[in-house]
C-alpha positions as a Python dict, from the first residue, in 0.01 Angstrom:
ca = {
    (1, 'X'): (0, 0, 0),
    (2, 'X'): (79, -163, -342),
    (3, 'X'): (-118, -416, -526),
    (4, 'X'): (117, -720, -509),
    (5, 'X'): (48, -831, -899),
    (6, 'X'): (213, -476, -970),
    (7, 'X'): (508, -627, -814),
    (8, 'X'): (813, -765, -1079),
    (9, 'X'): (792, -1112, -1025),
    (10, 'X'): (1176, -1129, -1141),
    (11, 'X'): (1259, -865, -896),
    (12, 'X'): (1056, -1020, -608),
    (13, 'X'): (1247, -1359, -674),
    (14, 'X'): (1592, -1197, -692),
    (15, 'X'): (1488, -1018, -322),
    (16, 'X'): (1385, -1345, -171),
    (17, 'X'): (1683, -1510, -269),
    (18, 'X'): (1925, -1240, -148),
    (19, 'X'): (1702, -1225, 159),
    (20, 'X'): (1707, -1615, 240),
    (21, 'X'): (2097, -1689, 148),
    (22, 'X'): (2165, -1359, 346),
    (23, 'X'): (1969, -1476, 656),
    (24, 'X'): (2071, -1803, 647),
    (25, 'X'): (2409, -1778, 587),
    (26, 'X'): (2386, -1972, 255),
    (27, 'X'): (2551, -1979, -139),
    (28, 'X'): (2384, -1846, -333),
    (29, 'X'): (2505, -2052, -638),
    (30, 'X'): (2363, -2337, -463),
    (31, 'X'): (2022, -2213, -373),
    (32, 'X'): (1739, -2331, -604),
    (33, 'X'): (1413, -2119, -631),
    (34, 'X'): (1196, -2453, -710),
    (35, 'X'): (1282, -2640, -338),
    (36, 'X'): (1086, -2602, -38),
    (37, 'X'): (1165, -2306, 200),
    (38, 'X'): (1219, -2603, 484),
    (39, 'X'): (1490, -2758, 300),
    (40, 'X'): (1697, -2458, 375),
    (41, 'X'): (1612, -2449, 716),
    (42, 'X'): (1326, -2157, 719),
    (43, 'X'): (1095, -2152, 989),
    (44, 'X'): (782, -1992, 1096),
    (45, 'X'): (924, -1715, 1322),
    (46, 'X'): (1192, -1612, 1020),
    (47, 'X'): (889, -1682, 735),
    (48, 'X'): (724, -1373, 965),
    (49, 'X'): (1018, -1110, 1004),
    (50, 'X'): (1052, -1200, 602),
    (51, 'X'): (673, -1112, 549),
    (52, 'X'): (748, -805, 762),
    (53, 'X'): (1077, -714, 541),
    (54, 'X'): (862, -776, 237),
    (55, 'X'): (639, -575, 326),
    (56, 'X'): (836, -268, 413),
    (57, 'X'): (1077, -309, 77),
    (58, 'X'): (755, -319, -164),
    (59, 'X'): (490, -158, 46),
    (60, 'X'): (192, -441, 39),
    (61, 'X'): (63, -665, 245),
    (62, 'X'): (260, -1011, 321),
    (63, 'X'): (54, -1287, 500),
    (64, 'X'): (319, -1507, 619),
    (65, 'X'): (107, -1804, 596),
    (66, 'X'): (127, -1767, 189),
    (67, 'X'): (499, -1898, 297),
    (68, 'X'): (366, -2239, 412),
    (69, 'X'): (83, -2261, 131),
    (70, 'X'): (336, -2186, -130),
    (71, 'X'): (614, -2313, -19),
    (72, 'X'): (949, -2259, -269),
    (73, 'X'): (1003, -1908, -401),
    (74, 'X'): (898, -1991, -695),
    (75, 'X'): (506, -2150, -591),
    (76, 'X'): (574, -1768, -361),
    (77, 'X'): (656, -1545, -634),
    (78, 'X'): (406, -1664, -891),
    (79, 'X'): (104, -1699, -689),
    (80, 'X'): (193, -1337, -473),
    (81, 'X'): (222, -1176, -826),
    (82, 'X'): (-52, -1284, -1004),
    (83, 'X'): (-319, -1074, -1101),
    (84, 'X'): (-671, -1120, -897),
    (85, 'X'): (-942, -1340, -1030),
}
């Protein structure tokens, strides 16, 4: 497995986007990175196939409840790829 802060954050943010509009069946255009993931509709059981996804794309370890204490993909992208300590 990969150490998450080795992770792109700009790459990581452009994969959750994709990932949400795709699943969701939203614009892209329209989607901002700073609202929370419930304002688009994304709920516990999809926050855990995502963690599962993210997981398998960038080989580390997604706990999906970092989804509910960071919850935009920005608060998810900066905290998930900052360095420990």
């Amino acid at each position: 497995m990969n150490d998450p802060g080795n992770i792109d954050p700009a790459l990581l943010k452009d994969w959750m986007v994709k990932y949400i509009c795709g699943v969701l069946g939203l614009d892209r255009a329209s989607f901002s990175t700073a609202d929370r993931f419930d304002v688009y509709g994304l709920d516990s059981v999809e926050a855990v196939i995502m963690a599962g996804v993210m997981e398998e794309e960038f080989q580390v370890v997604v706990d999906p409840h970092q989804f509910f204490d960071t919850p935009s993909v920005d608060e998810f992208v900066a905290a998930f790829t900052a360095p420990p300590g």
